[in-house]
C-alpha positions as CSV (number, residue, x, y, z in Angstrom):
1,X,-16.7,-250.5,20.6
2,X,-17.4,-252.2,24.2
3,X,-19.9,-254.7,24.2
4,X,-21.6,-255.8,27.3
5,X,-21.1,-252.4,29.3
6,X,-23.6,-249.8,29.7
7,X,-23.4,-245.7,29.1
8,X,-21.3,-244.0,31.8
9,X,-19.7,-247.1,32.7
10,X,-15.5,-247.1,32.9
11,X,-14.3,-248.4,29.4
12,X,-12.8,-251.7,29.7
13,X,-9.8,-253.4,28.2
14,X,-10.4,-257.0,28.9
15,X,-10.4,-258.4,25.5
16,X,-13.8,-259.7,24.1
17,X,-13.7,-263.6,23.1
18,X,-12.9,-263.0,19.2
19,X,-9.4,-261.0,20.6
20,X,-8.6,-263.4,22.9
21,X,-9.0,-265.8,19.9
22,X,-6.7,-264.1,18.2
23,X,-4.5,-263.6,20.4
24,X,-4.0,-267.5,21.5
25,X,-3.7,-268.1,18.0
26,X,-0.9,-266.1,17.1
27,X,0.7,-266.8,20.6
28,X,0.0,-270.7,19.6
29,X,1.9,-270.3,16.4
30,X,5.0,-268.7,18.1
31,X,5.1,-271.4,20.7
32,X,4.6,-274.3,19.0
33,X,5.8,-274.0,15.5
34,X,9.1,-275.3,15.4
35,X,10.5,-273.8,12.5
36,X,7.6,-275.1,10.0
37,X,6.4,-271.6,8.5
38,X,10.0,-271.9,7.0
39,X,10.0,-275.5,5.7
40,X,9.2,-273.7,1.9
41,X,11.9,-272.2,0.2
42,X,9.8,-269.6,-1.6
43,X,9.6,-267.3,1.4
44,X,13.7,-267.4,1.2
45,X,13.5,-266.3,-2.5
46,X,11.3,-264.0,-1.7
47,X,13.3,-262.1,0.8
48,X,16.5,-261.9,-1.2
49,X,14.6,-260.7,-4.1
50,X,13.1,-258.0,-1.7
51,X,17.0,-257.3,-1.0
52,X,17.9,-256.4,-4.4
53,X,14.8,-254.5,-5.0
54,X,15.9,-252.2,-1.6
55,X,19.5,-251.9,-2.9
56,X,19.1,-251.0,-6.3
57,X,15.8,-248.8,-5.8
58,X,13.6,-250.3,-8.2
59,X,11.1,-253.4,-9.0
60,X,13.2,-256.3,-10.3
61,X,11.6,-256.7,-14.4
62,X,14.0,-259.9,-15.3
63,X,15.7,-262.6,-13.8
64,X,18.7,-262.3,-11.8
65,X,19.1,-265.5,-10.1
66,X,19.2,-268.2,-12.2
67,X,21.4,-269.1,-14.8
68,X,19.1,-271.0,-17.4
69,X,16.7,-267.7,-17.7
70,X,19.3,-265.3,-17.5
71,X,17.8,-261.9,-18.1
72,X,14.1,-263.5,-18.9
73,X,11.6,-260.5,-18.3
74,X,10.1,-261.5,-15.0
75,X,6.6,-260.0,-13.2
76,X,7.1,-259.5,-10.0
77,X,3.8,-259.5,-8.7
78,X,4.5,-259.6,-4.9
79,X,7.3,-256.8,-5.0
80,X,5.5,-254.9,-2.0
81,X,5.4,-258.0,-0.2
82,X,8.7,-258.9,-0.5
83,X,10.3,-255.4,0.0
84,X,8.5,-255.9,3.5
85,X,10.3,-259.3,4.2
86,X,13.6,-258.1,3.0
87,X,13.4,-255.1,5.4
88,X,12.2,-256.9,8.4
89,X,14.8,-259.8,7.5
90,X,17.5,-256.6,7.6
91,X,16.1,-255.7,10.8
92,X,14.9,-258.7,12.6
93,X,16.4,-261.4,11.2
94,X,14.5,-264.3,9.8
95,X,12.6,-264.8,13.3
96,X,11.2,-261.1,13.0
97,X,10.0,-261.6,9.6
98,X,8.4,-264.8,10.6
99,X,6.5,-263.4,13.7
100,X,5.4,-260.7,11.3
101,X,3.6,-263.5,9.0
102,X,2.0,-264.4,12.5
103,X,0.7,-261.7,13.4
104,X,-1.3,-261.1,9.8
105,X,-2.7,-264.8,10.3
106,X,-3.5,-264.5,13.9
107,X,-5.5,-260.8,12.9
108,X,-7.3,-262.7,10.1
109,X,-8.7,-265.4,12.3
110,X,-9.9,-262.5,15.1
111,X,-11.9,-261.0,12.2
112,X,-13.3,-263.9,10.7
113,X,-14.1,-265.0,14.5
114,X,-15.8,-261.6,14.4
115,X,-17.6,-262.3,11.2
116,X,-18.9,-265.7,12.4
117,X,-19.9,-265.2,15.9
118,X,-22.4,-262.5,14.7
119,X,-23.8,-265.1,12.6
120,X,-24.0,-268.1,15.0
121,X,-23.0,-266.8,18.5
122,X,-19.4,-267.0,20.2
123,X,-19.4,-271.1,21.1
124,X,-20.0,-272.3,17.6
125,X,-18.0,-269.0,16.2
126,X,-15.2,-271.4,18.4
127,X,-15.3,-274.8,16.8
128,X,-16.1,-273.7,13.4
129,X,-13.5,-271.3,13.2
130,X,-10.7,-273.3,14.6
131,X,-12.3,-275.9,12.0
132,X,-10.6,-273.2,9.4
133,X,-7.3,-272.4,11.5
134,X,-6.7,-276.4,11.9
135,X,-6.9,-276.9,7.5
136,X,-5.1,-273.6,7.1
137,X,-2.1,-274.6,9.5
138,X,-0.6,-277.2,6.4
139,X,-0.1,-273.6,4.8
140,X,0.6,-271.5,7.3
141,X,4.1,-270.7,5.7
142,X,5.8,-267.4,6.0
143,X,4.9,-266.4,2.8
144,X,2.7,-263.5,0.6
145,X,-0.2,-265.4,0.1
146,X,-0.6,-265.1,4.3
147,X,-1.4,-261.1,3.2
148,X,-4.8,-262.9,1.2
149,X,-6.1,-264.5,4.1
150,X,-6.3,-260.8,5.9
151,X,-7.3,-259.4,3.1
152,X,-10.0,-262.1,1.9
153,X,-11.5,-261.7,5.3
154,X,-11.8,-258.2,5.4
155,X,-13.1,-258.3,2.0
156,X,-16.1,-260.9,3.7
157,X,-16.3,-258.7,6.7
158,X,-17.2,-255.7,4.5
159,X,-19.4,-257.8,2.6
160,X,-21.2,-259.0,5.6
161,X,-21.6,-255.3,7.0
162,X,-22.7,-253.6,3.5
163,X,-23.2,-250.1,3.2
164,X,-20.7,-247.9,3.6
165,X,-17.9,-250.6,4.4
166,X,-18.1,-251.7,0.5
167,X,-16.1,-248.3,-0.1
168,X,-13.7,-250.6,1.8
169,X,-13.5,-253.4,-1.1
170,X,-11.4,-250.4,-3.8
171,X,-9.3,-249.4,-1.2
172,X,-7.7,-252.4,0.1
173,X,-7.4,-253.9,-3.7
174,X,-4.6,-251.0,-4.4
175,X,-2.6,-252.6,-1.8
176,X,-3.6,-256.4,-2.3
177,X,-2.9,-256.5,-5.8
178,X,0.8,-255.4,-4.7
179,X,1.4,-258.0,-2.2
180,X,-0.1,-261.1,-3.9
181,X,-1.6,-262.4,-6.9
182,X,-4.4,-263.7,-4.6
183,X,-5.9,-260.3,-4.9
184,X,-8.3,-262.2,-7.5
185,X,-9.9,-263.9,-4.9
186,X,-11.3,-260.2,-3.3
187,X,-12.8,-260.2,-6.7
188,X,-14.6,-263.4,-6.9
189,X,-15.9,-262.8,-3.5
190,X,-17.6,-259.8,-4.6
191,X,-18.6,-261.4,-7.9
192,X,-20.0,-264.5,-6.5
193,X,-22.0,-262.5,-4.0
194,X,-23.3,-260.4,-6.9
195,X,-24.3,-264.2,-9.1
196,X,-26.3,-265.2,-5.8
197,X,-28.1,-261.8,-6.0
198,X,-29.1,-262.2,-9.2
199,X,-29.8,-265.7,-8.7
200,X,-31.9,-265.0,-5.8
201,X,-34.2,-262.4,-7.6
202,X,-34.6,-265.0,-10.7
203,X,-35.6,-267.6,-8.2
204,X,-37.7,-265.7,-5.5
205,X,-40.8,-267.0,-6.9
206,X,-42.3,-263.8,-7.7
207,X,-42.2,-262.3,-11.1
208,X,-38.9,-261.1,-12.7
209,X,-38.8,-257.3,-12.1
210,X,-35.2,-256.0,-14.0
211,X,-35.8,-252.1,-12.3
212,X,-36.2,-254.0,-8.9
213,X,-32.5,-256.0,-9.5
214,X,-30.7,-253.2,-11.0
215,X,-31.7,-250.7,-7.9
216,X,-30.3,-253.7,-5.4
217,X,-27.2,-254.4,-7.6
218,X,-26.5,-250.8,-8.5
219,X,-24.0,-250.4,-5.5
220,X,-22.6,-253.3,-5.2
221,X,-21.8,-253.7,-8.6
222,X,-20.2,-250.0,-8.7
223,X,-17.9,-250.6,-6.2
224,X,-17.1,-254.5,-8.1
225,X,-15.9,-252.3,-10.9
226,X,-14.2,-249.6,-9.1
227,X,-11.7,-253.1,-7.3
228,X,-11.2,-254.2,-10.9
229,X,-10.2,-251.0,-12.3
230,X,-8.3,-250.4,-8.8
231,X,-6.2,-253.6,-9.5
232,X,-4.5,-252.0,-12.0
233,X,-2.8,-250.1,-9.8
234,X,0.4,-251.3,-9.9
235,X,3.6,-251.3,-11.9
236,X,2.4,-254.1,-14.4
237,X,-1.2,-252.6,-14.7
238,X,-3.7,-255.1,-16.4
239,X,-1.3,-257.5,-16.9
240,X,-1.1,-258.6,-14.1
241,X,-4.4,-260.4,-14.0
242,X,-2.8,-262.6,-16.3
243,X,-0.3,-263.8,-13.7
244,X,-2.9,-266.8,-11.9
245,X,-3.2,-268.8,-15.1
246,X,0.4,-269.0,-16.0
247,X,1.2,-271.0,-12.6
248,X,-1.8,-273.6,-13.2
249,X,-0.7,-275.0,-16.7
250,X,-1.0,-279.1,-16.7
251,X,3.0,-279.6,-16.1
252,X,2.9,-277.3,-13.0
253,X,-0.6,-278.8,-11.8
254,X,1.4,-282.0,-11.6
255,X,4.9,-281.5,-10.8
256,X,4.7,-279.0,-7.8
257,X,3.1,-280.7,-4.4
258,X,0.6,-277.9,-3.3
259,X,-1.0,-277.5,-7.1
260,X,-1.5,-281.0,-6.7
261,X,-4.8,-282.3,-6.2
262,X,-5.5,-283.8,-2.6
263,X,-4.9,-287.5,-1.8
264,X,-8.1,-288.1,0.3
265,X,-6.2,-291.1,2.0
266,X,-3.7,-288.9,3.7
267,X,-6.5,-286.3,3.7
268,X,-9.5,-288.0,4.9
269,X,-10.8,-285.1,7.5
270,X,-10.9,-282.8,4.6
271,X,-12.3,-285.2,3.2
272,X,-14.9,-285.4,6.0
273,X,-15.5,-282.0,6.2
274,X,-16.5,-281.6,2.1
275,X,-18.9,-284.7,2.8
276,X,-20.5,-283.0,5.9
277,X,-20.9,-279.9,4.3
278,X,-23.0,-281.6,1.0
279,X,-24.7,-283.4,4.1
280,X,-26.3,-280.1,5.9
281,X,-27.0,-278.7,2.4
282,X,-29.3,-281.5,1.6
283,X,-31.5,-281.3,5.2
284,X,-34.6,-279.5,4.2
285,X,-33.9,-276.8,7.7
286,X,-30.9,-275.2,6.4
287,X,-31.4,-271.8,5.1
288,X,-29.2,-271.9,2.2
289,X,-29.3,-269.0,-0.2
290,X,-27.9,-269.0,-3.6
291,X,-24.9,-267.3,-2.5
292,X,-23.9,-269.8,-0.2
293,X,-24.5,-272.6,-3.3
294,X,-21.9,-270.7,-5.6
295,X,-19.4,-270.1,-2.3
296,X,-19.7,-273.8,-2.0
297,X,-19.3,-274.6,-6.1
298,X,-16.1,-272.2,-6.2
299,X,-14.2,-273.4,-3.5
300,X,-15.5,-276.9,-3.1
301,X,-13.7,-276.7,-7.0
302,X,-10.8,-275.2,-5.7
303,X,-10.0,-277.2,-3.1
304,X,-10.5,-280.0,-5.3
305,X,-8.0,-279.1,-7.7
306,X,-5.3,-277.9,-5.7
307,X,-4.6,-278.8,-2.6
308,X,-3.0,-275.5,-1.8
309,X,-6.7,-274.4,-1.7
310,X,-7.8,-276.6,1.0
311,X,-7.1,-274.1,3.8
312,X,-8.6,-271.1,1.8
313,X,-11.6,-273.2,1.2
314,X,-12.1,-273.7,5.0
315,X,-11.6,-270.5,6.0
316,X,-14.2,-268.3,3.4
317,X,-16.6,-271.2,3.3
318,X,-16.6,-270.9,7.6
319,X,-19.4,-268.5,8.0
320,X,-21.5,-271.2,6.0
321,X,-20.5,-273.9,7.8
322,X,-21.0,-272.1,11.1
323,X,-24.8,-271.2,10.0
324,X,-25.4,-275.0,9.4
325,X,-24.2,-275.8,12.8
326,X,-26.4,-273.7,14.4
327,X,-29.5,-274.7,12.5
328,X,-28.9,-278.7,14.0
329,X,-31.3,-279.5,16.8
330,X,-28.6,-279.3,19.8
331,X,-29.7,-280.6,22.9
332,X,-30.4,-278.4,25.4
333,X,-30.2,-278.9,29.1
334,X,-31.5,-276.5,31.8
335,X,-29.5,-275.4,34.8
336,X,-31.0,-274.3,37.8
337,X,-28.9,-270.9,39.1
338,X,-29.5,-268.8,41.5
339,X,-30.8,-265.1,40.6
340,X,-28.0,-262.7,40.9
341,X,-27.8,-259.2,40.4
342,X,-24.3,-259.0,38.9
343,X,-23.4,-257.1,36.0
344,X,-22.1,-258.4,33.3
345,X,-18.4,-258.4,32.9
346,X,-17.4,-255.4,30.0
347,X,-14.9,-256.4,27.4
348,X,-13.7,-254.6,24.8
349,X,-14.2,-255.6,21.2
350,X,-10.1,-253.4,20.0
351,X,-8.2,-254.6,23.2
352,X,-7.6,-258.2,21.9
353,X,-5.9,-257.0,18.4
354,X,-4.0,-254.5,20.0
355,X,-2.5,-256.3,22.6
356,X,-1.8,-259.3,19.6
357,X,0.0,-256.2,18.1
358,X,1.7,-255.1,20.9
359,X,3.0,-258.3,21.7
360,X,4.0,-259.0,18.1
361,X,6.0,-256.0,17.8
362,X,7.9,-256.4,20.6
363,X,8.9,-260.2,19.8
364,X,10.1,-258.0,16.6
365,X,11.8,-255.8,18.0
366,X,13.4,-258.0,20.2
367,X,14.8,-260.9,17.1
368,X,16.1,-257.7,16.0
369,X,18.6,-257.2,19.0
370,X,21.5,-259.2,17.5
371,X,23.2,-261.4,19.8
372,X,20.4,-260.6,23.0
373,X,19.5,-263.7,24.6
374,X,15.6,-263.0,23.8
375,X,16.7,-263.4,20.1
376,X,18.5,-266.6,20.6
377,X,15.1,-268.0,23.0
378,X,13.3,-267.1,19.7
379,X,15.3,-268.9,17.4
380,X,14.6,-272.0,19.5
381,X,10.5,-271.4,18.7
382,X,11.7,-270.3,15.1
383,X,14.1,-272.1,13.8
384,X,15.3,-272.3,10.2
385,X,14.7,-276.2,9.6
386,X,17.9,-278.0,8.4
387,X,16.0,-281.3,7.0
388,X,14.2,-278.8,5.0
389,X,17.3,-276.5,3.3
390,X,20.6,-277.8,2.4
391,X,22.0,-276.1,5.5
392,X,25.6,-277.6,6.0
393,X,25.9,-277.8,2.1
394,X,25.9,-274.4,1.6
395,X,28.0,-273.8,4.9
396,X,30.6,-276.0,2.6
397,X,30.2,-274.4,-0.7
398,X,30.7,-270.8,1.0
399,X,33.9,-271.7,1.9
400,X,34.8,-274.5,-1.0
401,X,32.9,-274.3,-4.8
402,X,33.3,-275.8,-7.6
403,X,33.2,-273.5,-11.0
404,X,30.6,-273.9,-13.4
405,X,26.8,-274.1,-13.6
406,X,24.9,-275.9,-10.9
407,X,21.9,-277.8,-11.5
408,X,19.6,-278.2,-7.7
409,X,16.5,-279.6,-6.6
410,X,13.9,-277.3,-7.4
411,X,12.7,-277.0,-3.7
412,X,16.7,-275.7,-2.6
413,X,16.2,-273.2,-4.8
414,X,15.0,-270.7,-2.6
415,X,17.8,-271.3,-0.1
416,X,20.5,-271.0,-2.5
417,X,19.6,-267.7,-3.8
418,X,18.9,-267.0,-0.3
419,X,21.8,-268.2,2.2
420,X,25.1,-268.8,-0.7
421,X,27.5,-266.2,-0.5
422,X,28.8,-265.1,-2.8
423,X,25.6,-265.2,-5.1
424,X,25.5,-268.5,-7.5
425,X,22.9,-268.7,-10.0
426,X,21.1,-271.8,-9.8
427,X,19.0,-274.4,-12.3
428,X,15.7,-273.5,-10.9
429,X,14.1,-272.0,-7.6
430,X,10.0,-271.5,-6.7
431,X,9.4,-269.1,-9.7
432,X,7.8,-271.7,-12.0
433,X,5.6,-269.2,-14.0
434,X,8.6,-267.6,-14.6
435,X,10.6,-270.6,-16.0
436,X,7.9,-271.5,-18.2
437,X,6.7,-275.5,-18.9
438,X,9.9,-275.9,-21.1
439,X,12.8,-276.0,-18.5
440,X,10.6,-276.9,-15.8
441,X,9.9,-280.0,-17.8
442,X,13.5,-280.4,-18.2
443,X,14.0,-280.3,-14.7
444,X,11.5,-282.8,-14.5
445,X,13.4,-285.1,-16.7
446,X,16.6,-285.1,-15.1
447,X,15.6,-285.5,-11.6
448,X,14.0,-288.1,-12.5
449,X,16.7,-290.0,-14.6
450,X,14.3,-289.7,-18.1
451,X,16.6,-291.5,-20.7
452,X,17.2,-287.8,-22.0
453,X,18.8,-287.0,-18.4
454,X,22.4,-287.3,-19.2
455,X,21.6,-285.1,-22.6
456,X,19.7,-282.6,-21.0
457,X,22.9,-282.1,-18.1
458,X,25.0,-281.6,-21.2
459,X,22.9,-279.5,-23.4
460,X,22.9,-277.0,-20.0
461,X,26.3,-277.6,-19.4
462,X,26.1,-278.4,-15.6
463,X,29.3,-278.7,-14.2
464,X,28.1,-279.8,-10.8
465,X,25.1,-280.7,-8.8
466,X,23.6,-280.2,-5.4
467,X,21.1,-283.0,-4.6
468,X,19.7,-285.4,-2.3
469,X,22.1,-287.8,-1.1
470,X,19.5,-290.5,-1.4
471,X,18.1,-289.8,-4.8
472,X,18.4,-291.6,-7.8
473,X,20.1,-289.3,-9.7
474,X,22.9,-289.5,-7.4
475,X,23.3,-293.1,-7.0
476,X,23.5,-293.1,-10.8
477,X,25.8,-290.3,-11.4
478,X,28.2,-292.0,-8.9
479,X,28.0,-295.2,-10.3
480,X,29.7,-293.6,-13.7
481,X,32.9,-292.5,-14.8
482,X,31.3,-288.8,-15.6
483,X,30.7,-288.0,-12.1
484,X,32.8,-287.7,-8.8
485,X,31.1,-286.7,-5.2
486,X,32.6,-284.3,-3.9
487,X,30.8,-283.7,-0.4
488,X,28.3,-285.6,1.3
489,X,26.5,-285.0,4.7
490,X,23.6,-287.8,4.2
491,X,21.4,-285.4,3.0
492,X,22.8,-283.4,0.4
493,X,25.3,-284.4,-2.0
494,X,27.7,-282.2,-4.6
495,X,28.9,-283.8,-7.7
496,X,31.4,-282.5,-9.9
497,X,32.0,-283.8,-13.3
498,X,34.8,-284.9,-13.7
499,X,36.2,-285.0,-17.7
500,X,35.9,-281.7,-19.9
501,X,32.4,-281.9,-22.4
């Protein structure tokens, strides 16, 4: 599609204003990330479980990394997405797989740029949308749930369009409900849309007319069903829509930062944003529809109780926020120009993606040139952040290790399974639904020196630990005859025990 150019004009490949958008976003993330999309260990875990699932051929069904869950049957609800990762990482290193997660956000942002600028013109479609990118970037991680943001946007965009796009909506949950358990969001998208319908009719103002609601909900609410049936699609089936509530049980809600509600003193422009938002509502002008009031219920409720949400909520909520904007009474100022005759300048509405793409995939295809100097330039941009992972600790225990179970901070996790060679199975890693509340409570305890710490070490029979230098649990360990420290590099310590149990 070319907008701006008339028939029988040449086609033209300067990118419209929503592809350049995109494409300064995702070259923005490449340039100035500095190695924070890596700063999680779950997108480490990730990869190496994508690794096993490539060399053994099949969907990992039970634990294999850790040695207090041994064998546990495991739902591996993002197996497409890490099969992905684990091939890019084979090919392109970890700097490949990163621009990869790049790319996907950059493409979601061009389409919900697309989304809002039809709704509120190209200048507000700027700030409101970079309103979204700025609260996504404290998840911007090179992780599965990036594949929801795409996804969730093109779920709105065919929302937005109707018609024929909803045969869209099906289609894309096969694939979603592979890569990520987010693919419950698509559904409540086109669930809440569906409550504001019905909402709408009850409250029109004119009499209730059932025949009337059913012919505007009839295709809509086919193609609702045919997503949830379409979920199903995938080796666990239905039970994989029980996957979201195992992660959001009380002792994960408060033991793992991003299910943690926000702190509104760190996060005051959030916080700003929420209280702007209730602000427009409430001005008689705004043309708020009853979809928009359960959009706002859902993920002001999210955002709320997770702070992992915060982004998400941003970025769906956008087209609202956008509309509001352009409803204030702007000033307006009048400029004087001379008449011209000059055409307006064509742009083309693909050439901004594509060239994101093209771009992309040679930065790829360039990490994946080992030892080129364009790969080692990238790693610069890239890099795997050492104050993040316990880099030079595992350096040491490839060479040096003690026997024995290992007990780790539940954030190295990830990096262990990931970078130690060969393979020890650790205490615990990102895969809390998959621990369950008991051990992850246990966890809990001894990290934090509970008077049931030294039991719980013995009752798991830890014969060493790999932990911050600067953490309690250290300083006490050392400060007993039990323990002897082994290696230190200020940020990481191993301690071995040092008498038989």
């Amino acid at each position: 599609m070319i907008s701006g150019s008339k028939p029988g004009k040449p086609t033209s490949f300067l990118p419209d204003i929503a592809g350049l958008y995109g494409f300064l976003t995702f070259a923005l993330l490449v340039i100035f990330d500095s190695g924070k999309a890596l700063v999680d260990g779950d997108t480490l875990w990730h990869i190496a479980a994508g690794r096993h699932m490539l060399a053994e051929h099949s969907i990992l069904t039970h634990d294999i990394f850790s040695h207090t869950v041994f064998g546990k049957p495991w739902t591996a609800h993002e197996w497409l997405s890490e099969i992905i990762m684990a091939w890019l990482h084979q090919h392109t290193g970890i700097t490949g797989t990163v621009i990869f997660f790049f790319l996907i956000a950059a493409l979601s942002f061009w389409l919900l740029f697309r989304i809002v600028s039809d709704l509120a013109g190209d200048w507000i479609a700027i700030f409101s949308v970079s309103v979204a990118l700025t609260f996504s970037m404290t998840h911007m991680l090179a992780r599965p749930h990036v594949f929801s943001w795409l996804f969730g946007v093109v779920t709105l965009y065919a929302l937005h369009k109707r018609g024929r796009w909803y045969w869209l909506l099906p289609l894309i949950t096969i694939f979603w409900a592979n890569l990520h358990g987010g693919f419950i969001l698509g559904l409540a998208l086109q669930g809440l849309v569906l409550g504001g319908e019905v909402l709408e009719h009850i409250f029109s103002g004119y009499p209730f007319d059932l025949s009337a609601l059913l012919r505007r909900l009839r295709r809509p609410a086919a193609f609702f069903v045919l997503s949830i049936l379409a979920a199903a699609i995938n080796p666990f089936g239905f039970r994989l829509y029980l996957f979201p509530f195992q992660v959001t049980s009380g002792i994960f809600s408060t033991g793992i930062v991003e299910w943690l509600s926000p702190d509104f003193q760190e996060q005051w422009l959030f916080k700003l944003f929420l209280l702007l938002m209730l602000l427009f509502m409430s001005l008689r002008r705004m043309p708020t529809t009853w979809t928009d009031r359960l959009f706002v219920l859902f993920f002001f409720n999210a955002a709320l109780t997770h702070q992992r949400y915060i982004g998400m909520t941003a970025v769906f909520l956008c087209p609202y926020f956008a509309r509001m904007l352009s409803c204030l009474p702007w000033p307006t100022k009048r400029f004087h120009m001379a008449r011209t005759e000059a055409e307006p300048i064509p742009t083309s509405s693909v050439s901004g993606p594509v060239i994101t793409i093209v771009l992309a995939t040679t930065l790829i295809l360039f990490a994946g040139f080992s030892g080129s100097r364009t790969k080692n330039v990238l790693e610069t941009f890239l890099p795997l952040p050492s104050e993040s992972h316990p880099v030079k600790a595992v350096e040491y225990l490839n060479r040096t290790r003690p026997p024995g179970r290992m007990f780790n901070k539940y954030s190295w996790g990830g990096y262990l399974i990931y970078a130690m060679d060969p393979p020890q199975k650790v205490f615990i890693d990102g895969r809390a639904d998959m621990y369950g509340e008991e051990i992850f409570g246990d966890y809990q305890k001894i990290a934090s020196l509970d008077k049931e710490a030294e039991e719980l070490l013995d009752r798991y029979q830890i014969d060493w630990i790999l932990f911050p230098t600067d953490s309690a649990l250290v300083r006490f360990l050392k400060a007993t005859q039990d323990w002897q420290e082994t290696y230190s590099d200020g940020a990481a310590s191993i301690l071995v025990r040092r008498a038989e149990r």
